[in-house]
C-alpha positions in Angstrom: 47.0 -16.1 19.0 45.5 -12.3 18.5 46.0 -10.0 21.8 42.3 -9.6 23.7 41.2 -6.1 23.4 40.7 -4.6 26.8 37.9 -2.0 27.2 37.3 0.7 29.9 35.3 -0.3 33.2 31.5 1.1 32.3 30.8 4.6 33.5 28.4 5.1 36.3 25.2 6.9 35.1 23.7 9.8 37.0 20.2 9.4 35.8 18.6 6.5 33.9 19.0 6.5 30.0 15.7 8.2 28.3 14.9 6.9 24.9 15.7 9.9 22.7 12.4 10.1 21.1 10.6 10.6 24.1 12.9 13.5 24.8 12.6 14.9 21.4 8.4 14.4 20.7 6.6 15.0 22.9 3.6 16.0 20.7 2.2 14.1 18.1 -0.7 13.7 15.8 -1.9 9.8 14.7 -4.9 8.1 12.7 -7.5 6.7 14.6 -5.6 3.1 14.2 -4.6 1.3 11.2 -6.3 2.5 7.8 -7.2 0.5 5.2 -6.6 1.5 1.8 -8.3 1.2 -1.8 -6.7 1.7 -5.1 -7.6 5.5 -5.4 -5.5 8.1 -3.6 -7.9 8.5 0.3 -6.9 11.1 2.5 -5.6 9.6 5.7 -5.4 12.3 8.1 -4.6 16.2 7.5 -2.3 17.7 10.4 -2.9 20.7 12.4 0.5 22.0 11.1 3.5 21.1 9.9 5.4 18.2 11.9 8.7 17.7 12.2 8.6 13.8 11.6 5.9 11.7 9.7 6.3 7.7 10.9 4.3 5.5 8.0 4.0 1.8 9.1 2.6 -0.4 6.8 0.7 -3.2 7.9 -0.8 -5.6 5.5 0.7 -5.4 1.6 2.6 -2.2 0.2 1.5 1.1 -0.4 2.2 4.7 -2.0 2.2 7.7 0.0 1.5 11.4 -1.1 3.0 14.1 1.8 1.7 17.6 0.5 0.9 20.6 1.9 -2.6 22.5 1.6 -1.9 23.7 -1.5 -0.5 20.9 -3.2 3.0 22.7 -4.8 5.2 20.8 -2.5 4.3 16.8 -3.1 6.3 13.8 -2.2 5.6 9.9 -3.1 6.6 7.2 -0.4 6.6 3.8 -1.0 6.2 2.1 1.7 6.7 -2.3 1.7 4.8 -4.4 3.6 5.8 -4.7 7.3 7.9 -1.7 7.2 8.1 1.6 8.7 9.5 4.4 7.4 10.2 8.0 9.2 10.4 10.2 6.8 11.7 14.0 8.3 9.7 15.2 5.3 7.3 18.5 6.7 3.8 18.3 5.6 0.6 18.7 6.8 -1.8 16.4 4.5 -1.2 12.2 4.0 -3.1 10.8 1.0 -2.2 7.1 0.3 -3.0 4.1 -2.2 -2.6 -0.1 -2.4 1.1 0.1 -4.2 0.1 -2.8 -6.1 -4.0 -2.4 -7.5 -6.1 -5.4 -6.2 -4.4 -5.2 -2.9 -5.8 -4.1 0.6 -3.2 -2.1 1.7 -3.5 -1.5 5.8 -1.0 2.2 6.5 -0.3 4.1 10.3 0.7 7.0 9.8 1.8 9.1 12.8 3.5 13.3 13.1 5.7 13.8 15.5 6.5 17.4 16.4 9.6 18.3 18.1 10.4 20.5 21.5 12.4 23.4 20.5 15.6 23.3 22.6 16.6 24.6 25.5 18.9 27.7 25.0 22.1 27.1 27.9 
């Protein structure tokens, strides 16, 4: 018979645990809900600037998402599966997306987060 491994007592906590992305983003930039898509590239939403963090969630059936910036030299395809999310810490400001397979009605969240700068100590 194996030896029981025998942990530490838990520590007592000062404050109560914050979820970490509530500390970190505190601003944030969304569609108007769930989009649905066609089979040509639609513009989804075009940020005010740059976010930190871009959360894609798709919905119904897959799709393929284009992150570029306003002058399209710096483009990235996502593919994104059906029922997934994705955060991507890729930084641009405009999301165009498609169905990833034609015939498809694609339904894509897509959400920047923008993060507090920190605190110098």
């Amino acid at each position: 018979m194996r030896p029981r491994a025998l942990y530490p007592a838990p520590r007592p906590r000062t404050e109560a645990a914050v979820p970490i992305v509530a500390t970190k983003y505190e601003r944030y930039e969304s569609t108007n809900g769930p989009q649905t898509l066609a089979d040509t590239d639609t513009e989804l939403i075009r940020f005010s600037g740059r976010p930190d963090q871009i959360t894609l969630s798709a919905r119904a059936f897959g799709a393929l998402v284009t992150l570029s910036d306003r002058v399209s030299r710096e483009t990235h395809f996502v593919a994104v599966q059906a029922g997934e999310t994705v955060n991507t810490d890729i930084s641009r400001e405009i999301v165009t997306a498609r169905n990833l397979l034609a015939g498809s009605n694609a339904v894509l969240h897509v959400t920047g987060k923008w993060a507090l700068p920190r605190e110098v100590s």
